[in-house]
N, C-alpha and C positions, 0 to 999 in steps of 0.2 A: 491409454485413455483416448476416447476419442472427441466427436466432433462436441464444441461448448454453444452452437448455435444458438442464442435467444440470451443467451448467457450478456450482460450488460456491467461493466464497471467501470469507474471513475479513474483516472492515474493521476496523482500529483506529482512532476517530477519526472526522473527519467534515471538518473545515476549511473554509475560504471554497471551494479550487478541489476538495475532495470532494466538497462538495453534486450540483454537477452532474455530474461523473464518476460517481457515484454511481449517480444516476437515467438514464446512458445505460445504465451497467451492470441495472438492475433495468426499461429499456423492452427490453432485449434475453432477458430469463427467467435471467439469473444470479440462480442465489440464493445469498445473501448474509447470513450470521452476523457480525452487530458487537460490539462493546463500546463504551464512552468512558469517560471518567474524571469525567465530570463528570453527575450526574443530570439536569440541565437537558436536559442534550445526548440519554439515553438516550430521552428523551422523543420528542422529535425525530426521530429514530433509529425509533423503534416507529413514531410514525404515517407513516414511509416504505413501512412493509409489510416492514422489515428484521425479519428473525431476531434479538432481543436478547437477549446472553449476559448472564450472572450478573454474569459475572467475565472477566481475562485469563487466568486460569488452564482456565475452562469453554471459552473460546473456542479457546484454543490445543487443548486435549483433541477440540473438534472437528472442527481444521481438520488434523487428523496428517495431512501429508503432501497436503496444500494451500495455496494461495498465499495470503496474511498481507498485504492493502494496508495500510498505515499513510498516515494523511492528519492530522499532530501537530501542531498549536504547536512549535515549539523547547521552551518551557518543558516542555510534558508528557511531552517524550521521554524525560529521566531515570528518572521513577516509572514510567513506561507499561512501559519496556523492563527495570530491573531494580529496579523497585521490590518492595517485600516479594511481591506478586500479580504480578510483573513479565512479562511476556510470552518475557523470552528462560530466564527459571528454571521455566519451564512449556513450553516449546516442545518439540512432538514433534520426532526425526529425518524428514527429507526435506521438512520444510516452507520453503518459499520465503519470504522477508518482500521483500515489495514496497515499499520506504520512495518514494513520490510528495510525503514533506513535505518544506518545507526544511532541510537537516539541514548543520549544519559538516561539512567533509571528514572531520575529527579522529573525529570522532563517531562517524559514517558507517564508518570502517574501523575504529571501537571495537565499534561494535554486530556488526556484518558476522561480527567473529574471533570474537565473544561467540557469535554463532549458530551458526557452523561446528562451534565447540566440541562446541558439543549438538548435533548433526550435521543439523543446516535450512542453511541458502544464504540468501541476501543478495543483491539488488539494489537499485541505488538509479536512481530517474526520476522525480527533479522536475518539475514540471509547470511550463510555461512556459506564460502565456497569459491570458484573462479568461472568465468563467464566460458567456458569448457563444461565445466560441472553441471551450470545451467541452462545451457543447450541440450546436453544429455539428460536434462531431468535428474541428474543429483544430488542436489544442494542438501546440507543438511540445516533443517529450518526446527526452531526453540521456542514455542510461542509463550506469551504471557498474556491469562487473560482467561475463558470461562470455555467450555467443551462447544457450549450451544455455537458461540462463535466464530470457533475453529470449527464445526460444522460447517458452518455457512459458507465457510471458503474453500473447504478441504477439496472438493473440485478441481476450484482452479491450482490448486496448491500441488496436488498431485500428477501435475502439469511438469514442475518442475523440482520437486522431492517424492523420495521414497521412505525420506528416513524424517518425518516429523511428530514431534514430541512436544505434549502440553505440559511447561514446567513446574507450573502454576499459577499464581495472579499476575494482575497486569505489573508490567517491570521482568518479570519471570526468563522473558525468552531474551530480553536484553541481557541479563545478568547471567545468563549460560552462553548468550555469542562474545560477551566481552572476556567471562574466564578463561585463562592461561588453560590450553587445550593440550 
């Protein structure tokens, strides 16, 4: 696949298997607006050549009606999503949240209804793999959630999988990376 020029998303986050998804996305010219929750991290983040927002509330205002990766800890999904700055009480209508972290099912179709609300969409595609897998564009990725969706991203997705599968509704692609493999 080649160049993603003009291509524009969101990152919340960063994680062990972001890093490299990450940097296939920005050796491909996606550009790329993050936040993190943790200074250490924002750090990090900047000298990637990443766009650093303020805030999740700056981010979300920039990504109206673009796609939203999230790459979380479990612990930071709480605050991240509805904490006081929370990204889903700031989320423009039509914005897509890409959740690639590992997220409980429960969670997953909490955050999901929470976004619809505010009229964004929701997919979830955990990333199956090691950050080897995902430098070579390996990874094997399980989404949960609707075709149109995984359209929208299947671009950048194919950036870093070959082997990805619509499992079904939202929770779908959670409940195929957490089964015993």
């Amino acid at each position: 696949m080649g160049n993603l020029s003009g291509t524009t998303i969101g990152v919340v986050g960063i994680g062990g298997m972001g890093r490299p998804i990450i940097r296939r996305f920005l050796d491909h010219k996606v550009q790329i607006f993050a936040y993190h929750i943790r200074p250490a991290i924002r750090y990090e983040i900047a000298r990637m050549g990443i766009s650093l927002t303020a805030s999740l509330s700056d981010l979300a205002a920039k990504m109206s009606g673009q796609p939203v990766f999230l790459f979380l800890d479990p612990t930071e999904m709480p605050e991240v999503m509805e904490g006081d700055d929370g990204l889903l009480k700031n989320l423009a209508a039509e914005t897509l949240i890409v959740d690639m972290s590992t997220t409980s099912v429960t969670d997953t179709k909490h955050y999901a209804k929470l976004a619809r609300a505010r009229g964004g969409d929701w997919i979830d595609i955990p990333a199956r793999g090691n950050d080897e897998e995902a430098i070579e564009g390996k990874l094997k990725l399980s989404a949960g959630g609707n075709q149109k969706n995984l359209s929208t991203v299947k671009p950048l997705l194919d950036l870093v999988s070959k082997d990805i599968k619509l499992e079904g509704d939202i929770g779908s692609g959670q409940s195929a990376a957490l089964a015993p493999s």
